[in-house]
Backbone as ProteinMPNN parsed JSONL, in Angstrom:
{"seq_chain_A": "XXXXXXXXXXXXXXXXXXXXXXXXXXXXXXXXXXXXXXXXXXXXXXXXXXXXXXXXXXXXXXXXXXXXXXXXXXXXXXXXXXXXXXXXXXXXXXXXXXXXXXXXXXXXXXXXXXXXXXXXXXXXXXXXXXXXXXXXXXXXXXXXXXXXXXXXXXXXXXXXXXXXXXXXXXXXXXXXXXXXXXXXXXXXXXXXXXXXX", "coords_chain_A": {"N_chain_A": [[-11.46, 16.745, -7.327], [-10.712, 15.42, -10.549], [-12.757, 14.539, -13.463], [-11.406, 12.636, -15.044], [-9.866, 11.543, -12.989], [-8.495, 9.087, -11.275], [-10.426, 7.551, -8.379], [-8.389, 5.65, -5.867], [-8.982, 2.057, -4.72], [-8.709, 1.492, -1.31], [-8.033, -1.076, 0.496], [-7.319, -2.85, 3.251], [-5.089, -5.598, 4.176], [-4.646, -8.464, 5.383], [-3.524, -11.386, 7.284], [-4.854, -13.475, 9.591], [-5.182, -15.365, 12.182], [-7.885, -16.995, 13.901], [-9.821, -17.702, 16.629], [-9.242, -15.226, 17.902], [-8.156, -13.449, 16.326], [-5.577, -13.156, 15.362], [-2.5, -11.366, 14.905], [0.175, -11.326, 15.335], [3.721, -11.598, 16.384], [6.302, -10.4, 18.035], [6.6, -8.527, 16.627], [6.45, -10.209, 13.885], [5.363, -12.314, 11.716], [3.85, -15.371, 12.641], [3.826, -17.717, 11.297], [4.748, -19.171, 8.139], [3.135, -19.454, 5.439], [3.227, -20.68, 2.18], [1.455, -20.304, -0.265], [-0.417, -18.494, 0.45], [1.543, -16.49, 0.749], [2.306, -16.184, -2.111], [-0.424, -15.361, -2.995], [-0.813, -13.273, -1.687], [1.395, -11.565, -2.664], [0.477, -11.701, -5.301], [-1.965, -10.728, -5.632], [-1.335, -7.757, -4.728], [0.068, -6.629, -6.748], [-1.514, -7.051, -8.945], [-2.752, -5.128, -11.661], [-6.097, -3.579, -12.752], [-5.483, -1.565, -15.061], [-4.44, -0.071, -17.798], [-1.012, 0.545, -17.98], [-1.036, 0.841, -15.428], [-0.659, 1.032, -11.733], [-0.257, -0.152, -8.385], [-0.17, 0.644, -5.131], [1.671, 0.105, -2.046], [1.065, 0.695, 1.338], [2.662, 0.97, 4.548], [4.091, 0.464, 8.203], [7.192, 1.787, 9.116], [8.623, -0.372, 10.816], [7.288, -2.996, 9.825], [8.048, -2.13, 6.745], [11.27, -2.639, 7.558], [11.449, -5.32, 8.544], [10.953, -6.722, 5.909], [12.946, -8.728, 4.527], [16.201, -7.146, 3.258], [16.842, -7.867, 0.262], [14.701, -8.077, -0.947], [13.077, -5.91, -0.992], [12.527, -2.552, -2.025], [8.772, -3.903, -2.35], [8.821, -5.312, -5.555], [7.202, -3.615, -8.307], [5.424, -2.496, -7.036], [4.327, 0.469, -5.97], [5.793, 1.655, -2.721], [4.892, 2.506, -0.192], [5.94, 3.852, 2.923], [5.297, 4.651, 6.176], [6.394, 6.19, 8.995], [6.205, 8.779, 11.817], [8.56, 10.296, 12.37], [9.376, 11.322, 9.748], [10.111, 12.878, 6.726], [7.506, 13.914, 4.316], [8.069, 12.779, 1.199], [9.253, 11.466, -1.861], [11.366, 9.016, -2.284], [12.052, 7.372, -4.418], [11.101, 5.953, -7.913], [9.879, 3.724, -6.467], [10.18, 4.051, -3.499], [8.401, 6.145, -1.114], [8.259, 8.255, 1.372], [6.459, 9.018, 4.385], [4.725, 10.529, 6.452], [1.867, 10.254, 7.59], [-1.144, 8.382, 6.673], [-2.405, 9.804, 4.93], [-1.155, 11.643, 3.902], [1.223, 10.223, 2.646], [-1.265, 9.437, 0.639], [-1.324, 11.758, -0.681], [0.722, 12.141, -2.205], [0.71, 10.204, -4.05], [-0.603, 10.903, -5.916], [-1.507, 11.335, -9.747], [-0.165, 9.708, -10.386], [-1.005, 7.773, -11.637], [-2.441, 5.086, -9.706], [-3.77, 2.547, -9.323], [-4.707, 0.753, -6.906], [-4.455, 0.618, -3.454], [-3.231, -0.891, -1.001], [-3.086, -1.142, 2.345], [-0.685, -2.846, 4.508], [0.454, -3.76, 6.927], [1.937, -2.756, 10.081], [0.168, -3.993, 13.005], [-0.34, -1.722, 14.889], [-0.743, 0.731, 12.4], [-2.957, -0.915, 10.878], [-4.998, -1.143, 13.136], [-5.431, 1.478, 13.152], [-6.776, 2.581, 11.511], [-8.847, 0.588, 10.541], [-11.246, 1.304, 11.523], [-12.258, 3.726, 10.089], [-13.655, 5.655, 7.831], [-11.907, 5.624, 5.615], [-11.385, 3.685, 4.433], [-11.889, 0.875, 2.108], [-12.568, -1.777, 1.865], [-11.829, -5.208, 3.419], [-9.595, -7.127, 2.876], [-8.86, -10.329, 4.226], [-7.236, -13.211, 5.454], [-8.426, -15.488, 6.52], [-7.28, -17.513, 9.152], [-7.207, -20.987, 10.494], [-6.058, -22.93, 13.436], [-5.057, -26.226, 13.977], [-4.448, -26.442, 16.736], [-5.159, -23.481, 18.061], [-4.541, -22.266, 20.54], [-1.782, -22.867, 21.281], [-0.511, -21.079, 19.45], [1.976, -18.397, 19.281], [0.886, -15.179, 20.385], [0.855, -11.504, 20.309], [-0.026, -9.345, 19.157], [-3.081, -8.444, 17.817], [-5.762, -7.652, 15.569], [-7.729, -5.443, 15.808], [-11.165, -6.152, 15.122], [-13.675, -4.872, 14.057], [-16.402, -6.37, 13.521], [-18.786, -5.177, 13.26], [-19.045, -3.688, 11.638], [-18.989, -4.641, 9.055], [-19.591, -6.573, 6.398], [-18.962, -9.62, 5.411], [-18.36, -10.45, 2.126], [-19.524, -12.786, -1.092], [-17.647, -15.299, -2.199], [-17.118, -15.15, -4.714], [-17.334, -12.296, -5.18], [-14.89, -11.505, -4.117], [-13.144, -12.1, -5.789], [-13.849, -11.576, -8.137], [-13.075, -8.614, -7.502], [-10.259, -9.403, -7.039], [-9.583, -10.179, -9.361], [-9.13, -12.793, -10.167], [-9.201, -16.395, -9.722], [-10.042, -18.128, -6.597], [-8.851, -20.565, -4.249], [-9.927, -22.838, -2.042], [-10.147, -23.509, 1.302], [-7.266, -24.049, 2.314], [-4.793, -25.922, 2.935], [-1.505, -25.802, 5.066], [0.485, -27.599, 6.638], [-0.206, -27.242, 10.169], [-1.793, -25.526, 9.47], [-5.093, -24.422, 8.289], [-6.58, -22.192, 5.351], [-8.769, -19.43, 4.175], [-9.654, -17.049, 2.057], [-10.721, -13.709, 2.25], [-13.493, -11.341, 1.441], [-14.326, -7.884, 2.669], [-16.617, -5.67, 2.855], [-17.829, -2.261, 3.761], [-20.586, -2.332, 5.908]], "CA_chain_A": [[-11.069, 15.611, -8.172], [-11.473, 15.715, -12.075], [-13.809, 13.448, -14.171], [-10.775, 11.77, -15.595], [-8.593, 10.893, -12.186], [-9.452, 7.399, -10.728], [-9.66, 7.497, -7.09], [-8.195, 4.56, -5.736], [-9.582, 1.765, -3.488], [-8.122, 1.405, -0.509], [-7.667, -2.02, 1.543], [-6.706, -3.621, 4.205], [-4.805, -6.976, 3.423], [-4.032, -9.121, 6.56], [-3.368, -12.642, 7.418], [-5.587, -13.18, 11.168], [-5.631, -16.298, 13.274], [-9.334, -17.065, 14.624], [-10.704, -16.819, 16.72], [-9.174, -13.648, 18.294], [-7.365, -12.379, 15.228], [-4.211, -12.761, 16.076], [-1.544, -11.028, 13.482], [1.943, -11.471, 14.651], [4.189, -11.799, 17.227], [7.649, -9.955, 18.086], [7.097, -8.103, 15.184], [6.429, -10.928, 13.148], [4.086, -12.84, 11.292], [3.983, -16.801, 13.368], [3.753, -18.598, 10.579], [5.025, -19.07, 6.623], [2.076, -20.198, 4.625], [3.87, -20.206, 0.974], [0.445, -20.497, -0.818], [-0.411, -16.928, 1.479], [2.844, -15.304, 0.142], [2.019, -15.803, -3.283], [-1.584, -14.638, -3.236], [-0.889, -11.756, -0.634], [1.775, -10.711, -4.093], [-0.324, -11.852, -7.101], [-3.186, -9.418, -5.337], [-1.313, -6.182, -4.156], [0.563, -6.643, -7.51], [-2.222, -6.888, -10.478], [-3.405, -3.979, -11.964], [-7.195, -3.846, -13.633], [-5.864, -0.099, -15.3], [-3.325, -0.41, -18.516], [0.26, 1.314, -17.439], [-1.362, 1.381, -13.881], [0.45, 0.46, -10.702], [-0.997, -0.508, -7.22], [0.835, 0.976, -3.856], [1.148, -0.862, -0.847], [1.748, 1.388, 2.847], [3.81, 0.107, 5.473], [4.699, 1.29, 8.857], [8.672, 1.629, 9.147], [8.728, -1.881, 11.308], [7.637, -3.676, 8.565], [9.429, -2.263, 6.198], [12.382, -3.244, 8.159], [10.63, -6.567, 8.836], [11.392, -7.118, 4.844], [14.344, -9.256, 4.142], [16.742, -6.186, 2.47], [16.905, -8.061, -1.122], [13.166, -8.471, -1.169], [12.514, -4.585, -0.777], [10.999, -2.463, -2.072], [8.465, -4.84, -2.686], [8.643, -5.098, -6.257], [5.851, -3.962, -9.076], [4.041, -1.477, -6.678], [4.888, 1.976, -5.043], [5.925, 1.394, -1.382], [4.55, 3.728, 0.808], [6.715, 3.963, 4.328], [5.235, 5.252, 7.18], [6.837, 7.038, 10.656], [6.19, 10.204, 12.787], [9.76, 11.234, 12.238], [9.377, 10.745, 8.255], [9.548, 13.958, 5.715], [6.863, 13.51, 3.181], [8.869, 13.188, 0.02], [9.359, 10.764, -2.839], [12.748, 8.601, -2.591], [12.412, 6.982, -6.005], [10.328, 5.506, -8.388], [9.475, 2.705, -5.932], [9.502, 4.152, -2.194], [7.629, 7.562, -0.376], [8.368, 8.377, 2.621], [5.548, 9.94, 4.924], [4.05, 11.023, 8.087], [0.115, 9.769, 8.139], [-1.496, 7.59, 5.472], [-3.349, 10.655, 3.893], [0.052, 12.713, 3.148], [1.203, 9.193, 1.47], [-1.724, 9.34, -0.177], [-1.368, 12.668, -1.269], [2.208, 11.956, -2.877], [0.526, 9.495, -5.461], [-1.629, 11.409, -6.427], [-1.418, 11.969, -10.962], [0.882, 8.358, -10.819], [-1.868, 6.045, -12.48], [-2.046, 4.224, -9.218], [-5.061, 1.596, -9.31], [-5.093, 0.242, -5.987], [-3.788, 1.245, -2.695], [-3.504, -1.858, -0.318], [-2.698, -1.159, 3.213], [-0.489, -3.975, 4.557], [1.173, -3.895, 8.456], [1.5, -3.798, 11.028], [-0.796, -3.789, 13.961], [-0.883, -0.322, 14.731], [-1.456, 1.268, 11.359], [-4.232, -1.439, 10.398], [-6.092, -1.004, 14.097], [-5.872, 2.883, 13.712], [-7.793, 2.993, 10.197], [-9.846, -0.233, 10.037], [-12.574, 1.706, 11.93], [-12.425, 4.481, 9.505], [-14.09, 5.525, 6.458], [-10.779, 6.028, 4.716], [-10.843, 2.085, 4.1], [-12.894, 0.261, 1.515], [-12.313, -3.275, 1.504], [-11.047, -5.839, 3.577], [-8.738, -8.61, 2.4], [-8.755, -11.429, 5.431], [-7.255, -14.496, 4.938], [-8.88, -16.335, 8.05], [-6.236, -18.807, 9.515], [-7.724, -21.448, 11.623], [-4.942, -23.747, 13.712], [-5.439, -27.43, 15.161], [-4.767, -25.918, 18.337], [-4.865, -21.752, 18.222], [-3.765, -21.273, 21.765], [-0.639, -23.259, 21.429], [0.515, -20.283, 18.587], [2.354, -17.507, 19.968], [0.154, -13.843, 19.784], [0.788, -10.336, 21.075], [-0.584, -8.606, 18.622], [-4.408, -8.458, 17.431], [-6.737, -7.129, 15.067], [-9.484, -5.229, 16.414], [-11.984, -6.325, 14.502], [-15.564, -4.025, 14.341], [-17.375, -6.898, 12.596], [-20.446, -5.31, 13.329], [-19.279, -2.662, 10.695], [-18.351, -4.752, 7.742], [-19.942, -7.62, 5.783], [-18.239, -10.572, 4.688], [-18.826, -11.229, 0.264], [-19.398, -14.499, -1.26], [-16.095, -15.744, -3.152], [-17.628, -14.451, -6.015], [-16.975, -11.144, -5.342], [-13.447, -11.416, -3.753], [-12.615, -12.99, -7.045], [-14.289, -10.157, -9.465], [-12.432, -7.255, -6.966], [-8.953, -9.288, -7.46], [-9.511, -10.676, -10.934], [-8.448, -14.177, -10.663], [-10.011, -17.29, -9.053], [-8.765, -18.375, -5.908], [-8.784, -21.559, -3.649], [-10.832, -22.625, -0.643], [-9.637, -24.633, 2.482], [-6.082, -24.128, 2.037], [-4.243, -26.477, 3.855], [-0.566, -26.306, 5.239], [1.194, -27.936, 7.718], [-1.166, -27.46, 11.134], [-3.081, -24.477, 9.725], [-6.188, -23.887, 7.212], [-7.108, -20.497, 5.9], [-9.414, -19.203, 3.694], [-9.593, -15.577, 1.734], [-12.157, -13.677, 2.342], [-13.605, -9.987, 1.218], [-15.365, -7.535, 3.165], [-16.955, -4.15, 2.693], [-18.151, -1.678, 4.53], [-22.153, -2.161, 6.26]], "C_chain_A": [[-11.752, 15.736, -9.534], [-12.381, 14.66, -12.313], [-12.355, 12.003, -14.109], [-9.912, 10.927, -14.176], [-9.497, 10.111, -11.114], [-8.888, 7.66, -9.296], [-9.744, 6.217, -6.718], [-8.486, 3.489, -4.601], [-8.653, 1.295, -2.91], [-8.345, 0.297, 0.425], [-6.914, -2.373, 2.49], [-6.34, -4.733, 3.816], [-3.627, -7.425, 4.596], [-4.128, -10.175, 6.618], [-3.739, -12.939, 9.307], [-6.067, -14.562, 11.43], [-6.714, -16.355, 13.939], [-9.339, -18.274, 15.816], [-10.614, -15.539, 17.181], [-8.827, -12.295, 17.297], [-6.609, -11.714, 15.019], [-3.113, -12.439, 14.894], [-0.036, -11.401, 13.415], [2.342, -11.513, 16.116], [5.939, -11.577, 17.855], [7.727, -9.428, 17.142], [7.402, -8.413, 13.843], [5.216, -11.893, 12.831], [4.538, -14.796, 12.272], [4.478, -17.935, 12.487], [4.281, -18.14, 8.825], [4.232, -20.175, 5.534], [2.389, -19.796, 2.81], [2.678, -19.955, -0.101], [-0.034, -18.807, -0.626], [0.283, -15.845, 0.719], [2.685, -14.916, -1.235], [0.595, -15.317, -3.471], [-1.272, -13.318, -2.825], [0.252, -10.809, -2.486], [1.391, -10.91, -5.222], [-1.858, -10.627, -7.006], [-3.171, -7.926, -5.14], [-0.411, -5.933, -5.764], [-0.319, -6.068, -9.002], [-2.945, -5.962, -9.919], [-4.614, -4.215, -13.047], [-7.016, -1.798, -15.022], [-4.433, -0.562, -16.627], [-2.289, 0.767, -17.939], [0.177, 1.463, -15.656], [-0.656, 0.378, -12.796], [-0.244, 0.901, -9.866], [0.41, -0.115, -6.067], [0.134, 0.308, -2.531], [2.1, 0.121, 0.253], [1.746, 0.448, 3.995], [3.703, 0.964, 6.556], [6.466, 1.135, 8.663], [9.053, -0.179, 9.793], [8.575, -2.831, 10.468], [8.295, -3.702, 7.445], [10.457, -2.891, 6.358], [12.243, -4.791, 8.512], [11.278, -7.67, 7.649], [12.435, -7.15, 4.412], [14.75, -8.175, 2.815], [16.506, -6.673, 0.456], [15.288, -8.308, -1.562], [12.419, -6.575, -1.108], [12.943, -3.535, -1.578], [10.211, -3.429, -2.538], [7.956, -4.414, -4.467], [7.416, -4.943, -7.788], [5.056, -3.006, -8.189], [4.883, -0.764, -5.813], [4.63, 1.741, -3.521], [5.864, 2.529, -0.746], [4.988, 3.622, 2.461], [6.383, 4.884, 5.472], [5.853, 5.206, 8.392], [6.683, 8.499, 10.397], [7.036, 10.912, 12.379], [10.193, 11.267, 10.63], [9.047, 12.036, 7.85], [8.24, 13.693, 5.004], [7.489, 13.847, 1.813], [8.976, 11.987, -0.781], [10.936, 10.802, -3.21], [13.235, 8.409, -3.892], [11.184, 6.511, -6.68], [8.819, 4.534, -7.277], [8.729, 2.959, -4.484], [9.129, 5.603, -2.028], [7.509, 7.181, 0.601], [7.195, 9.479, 2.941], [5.184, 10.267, 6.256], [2.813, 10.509, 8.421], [0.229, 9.255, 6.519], [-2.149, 8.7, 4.129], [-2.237, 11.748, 3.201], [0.902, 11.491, 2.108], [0.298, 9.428, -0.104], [-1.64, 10.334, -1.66], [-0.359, 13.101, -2.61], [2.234, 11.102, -3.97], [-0.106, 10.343, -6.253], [-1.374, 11.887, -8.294], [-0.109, 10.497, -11.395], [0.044, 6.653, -11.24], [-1.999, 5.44, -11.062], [-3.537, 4.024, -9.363], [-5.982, 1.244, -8.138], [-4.129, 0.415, -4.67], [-4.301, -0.373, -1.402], [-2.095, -1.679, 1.199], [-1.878, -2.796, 4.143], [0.016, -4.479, 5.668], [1.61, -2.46, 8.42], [0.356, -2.918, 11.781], [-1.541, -2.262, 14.047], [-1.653, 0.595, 13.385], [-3.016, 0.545, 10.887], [-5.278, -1.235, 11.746], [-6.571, 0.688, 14.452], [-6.871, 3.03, 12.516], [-9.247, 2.081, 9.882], [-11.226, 0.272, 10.595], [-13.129, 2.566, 10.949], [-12.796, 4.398, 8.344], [-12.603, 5.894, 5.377], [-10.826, 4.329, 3.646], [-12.016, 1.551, 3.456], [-13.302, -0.871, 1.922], [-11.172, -4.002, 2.659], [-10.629, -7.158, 3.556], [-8.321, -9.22, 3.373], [-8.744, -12.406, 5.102], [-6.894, -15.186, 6.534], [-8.038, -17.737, 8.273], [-7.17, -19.511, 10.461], [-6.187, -22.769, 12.113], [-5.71, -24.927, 14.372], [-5.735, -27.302, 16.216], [-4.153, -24.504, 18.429], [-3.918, -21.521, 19.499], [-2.198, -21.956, 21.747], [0.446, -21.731, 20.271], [0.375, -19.004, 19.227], [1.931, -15.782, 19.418], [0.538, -13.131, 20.577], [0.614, -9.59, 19.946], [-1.622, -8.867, 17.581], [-4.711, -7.893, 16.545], [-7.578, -6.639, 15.801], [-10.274, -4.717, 15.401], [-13.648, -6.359, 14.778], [-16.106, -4.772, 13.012], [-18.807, -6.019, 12.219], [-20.246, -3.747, 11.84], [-18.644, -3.009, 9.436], [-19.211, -6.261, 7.604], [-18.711, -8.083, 4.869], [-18.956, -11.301, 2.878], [-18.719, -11.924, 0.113], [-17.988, -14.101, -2.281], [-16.287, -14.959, -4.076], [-16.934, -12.914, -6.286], [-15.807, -10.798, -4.897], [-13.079, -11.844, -5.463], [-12.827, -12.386, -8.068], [-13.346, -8.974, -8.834], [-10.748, -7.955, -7.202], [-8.377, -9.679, -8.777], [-9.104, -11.829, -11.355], [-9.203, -15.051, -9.32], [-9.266, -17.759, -7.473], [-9.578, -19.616, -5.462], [-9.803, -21.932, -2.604], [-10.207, -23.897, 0.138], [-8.474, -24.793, 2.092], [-5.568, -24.92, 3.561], [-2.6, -26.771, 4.158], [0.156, -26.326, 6.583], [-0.283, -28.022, 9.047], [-2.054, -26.783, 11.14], [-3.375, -24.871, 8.404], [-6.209, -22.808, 7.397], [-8.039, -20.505, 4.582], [-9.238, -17.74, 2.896], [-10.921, -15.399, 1.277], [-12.096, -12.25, 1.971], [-14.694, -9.525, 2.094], [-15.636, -6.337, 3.012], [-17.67, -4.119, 3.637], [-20.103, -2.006, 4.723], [-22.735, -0.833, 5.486]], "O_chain_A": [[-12.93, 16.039, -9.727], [-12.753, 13.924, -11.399], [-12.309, 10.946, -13.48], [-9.401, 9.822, -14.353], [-10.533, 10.308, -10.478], [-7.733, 7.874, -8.93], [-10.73, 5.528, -6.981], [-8.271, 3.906, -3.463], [-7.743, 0.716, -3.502], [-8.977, 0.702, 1.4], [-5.711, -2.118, 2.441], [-7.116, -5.227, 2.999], [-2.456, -7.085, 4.768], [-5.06, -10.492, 5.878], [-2.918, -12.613, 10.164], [-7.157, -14.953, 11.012], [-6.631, -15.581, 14.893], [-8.925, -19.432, 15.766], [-11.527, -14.725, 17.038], [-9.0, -11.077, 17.315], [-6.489, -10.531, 14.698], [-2.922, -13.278, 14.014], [0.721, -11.649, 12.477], [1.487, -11.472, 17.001], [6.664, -12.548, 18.068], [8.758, -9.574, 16.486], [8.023, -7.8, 12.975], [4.296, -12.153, 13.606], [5.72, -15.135, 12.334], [5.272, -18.826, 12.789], [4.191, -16.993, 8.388], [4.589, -21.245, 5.042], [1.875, -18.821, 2.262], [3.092, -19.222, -0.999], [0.036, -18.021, -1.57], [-0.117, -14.782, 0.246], [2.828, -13.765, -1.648], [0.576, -14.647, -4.504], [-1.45, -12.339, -3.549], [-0.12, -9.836, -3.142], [1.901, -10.345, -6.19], [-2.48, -10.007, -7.868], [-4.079, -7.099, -5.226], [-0.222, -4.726, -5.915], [-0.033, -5.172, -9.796], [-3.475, -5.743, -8.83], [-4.384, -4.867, -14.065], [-7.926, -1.15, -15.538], [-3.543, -1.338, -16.276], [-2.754, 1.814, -17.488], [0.98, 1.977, -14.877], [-0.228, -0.757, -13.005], [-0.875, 1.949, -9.999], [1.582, -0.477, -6.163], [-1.005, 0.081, -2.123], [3.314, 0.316, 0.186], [1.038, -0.523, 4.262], [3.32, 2.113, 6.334], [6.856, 0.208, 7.954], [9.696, -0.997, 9.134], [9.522, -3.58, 10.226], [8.946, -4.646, 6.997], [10.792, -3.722, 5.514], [13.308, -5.351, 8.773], [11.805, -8.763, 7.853], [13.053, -6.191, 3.951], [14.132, -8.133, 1.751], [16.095, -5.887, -0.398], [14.982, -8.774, -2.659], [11.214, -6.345, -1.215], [14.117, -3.734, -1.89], [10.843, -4.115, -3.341], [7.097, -3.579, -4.748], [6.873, -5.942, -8.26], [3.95, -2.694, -8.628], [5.83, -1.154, -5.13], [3.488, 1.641, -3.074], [6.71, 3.424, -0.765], [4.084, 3.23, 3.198], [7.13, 5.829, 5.724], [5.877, 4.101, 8.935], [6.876, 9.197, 9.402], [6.77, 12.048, 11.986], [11.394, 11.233, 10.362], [8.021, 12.559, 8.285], [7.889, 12.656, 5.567], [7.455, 14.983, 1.341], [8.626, 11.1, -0.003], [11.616, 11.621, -3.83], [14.23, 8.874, -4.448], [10.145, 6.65, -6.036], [7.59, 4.596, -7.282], [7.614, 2.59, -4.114], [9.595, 6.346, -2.892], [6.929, 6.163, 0.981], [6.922, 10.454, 2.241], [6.016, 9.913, 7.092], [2.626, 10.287, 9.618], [1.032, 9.469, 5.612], [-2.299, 8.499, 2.924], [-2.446, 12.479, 2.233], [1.187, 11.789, 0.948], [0.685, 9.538, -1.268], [-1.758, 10.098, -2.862], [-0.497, 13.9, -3.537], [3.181, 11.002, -4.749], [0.064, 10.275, -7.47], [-0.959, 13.045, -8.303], [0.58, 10.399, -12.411], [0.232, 5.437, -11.21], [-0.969, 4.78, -11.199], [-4.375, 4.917, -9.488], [-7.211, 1.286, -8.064], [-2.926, 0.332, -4.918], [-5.447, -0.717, -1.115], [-0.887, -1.915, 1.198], [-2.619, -3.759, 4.339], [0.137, -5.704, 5.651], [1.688, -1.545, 7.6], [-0.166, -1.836, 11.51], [-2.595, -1.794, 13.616], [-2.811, 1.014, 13.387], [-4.008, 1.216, 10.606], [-6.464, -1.159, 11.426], [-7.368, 1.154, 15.266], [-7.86, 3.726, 12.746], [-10.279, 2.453, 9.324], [-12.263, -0.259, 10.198], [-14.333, 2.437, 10.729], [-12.522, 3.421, 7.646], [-12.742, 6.539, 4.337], [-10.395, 4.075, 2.521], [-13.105, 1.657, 4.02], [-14.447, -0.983, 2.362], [-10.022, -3.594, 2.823], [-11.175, -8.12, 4.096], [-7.208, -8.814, 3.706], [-9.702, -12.925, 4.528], [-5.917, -15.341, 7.267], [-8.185, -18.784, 7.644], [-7.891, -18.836, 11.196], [-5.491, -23.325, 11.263], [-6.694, -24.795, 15.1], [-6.74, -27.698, 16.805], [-2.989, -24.284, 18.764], [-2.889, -20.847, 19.543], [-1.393, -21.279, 22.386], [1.654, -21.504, 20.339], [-0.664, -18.486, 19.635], [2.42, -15.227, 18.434], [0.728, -13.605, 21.697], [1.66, -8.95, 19.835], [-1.283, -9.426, 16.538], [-3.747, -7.171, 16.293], [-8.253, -7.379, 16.518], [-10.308, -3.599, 14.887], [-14.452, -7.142, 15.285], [-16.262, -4.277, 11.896], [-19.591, -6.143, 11.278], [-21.15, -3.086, 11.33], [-17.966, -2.231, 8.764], [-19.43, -6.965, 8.59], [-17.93, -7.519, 4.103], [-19.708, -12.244, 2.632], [-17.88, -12.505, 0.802], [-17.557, -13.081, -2.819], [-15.536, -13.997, -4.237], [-16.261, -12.517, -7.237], [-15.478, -9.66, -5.231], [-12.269, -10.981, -5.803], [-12.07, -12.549, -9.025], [-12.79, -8.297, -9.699], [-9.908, -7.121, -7.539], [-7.226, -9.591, -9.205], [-8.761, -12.082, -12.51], [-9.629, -14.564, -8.272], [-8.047, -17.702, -7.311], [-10.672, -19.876, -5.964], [-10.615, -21.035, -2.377], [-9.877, -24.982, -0.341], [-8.357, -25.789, 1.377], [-5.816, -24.662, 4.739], [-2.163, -27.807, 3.656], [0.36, -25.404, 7.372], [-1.238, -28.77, 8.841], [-2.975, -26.788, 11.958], [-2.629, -25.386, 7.572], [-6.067, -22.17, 8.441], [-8.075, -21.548, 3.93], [-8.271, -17.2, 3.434], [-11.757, -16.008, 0.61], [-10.999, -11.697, 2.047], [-15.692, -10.189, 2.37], [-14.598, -5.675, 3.03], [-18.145, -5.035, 4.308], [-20.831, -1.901, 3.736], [-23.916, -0.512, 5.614]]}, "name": "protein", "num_of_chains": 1, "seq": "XXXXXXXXXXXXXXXXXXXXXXXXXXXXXXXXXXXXXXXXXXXXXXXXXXXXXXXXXXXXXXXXXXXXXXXXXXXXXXXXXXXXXXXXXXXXXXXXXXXXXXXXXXXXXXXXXXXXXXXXXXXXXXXXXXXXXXXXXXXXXXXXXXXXXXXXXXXXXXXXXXXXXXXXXXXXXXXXXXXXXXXXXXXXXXXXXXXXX"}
């Protein structure tokens, strides 16, 4: 890697029901927290780099997950992962790949800023152990009554290998202020940052 080429940090950026850290359910997120939707795209969106552009990787399920007129998600290079996937560059917008590190490899000399990993299950529970991953973006849901909302699919979450930052520093790493005790409908959540121990 030269002097001049910015390597880019790499997050996790999930939305996790507490206390188990529950993500989704049929292949879907449980809930539509509109407050959520617009942070989760005012964060994988802004760039701290002039001309620079932030990519967000996917497995194929989510992809497909994303209502057709809403996709690629627009403003950042969509990175599409499956097994049965060339590694090649569709268009401006999407790259198709095989593993997160042949993605990665396919930005590589395209200004990108920030690389924010984003679903589902599988991809975020195969990396979050790994040093590949900087940062993670958790916006802690809590419900009136958790067990009444419908989970089959978790986080596994190795607290013991990540510290949680004060606001402060979620708020310097996304560049804009955010909220606390968000409240809609039967859930609260919070956004939270964490780096690595």
């Amino acid at each position: 890697m030269t002097m001049t080429e910015h390597k880019p940090t790499i997050s996790i950026v999930v939305a996790a029901l507490k206390p188990k850290y529950g993500i989704g359910y049929q292949g879907k997120m449980p809930w539509r927290l509109r407050k959520e939707i617009q942070y989760f795209k005012n964060v994988t969106s802004k760039t701290t780099k002039s001309n620079g552009i932030n990519a967000v990787i996917m497995g194929r399920k989510t992809w497909e997950s994303i209502p057709k007129k809403f996709r690629p998600l627009p403003d950042r290079i969509n990175i599409v992962l499956s097994r049965s996937f060339n590694n090649e560059t569709i268009d401006d917008s999407v790259i198709h790949a095989d593993s997160i590190e042949n993605g990665l490899k396919l930005i590589k000399g395209k200004n990108v800023d920030k690389v924010f990993i984003i679903g589902g299950g599988e991809i975020y529970n195969s990396v979050i152990g790994s040093e590949l991953v900087d940062n993670l973006l958790i916006t802690e849901i809590e419900h009136t009554d958790p067990e009444t909302v419908p989970m089959d699919t978790f986080l596994k979450f190795p607290e013991d290998k990540w510290v949680k930052q004060p606001k402060s520093e979620l708020e310097k790493f996304i560049g804009e202020p955010v909220d606390e005790n968000i409240t809609e409908g039967d859930y609260a959540y919070n956004y939270t940052l964490w780096t690595r121990k």
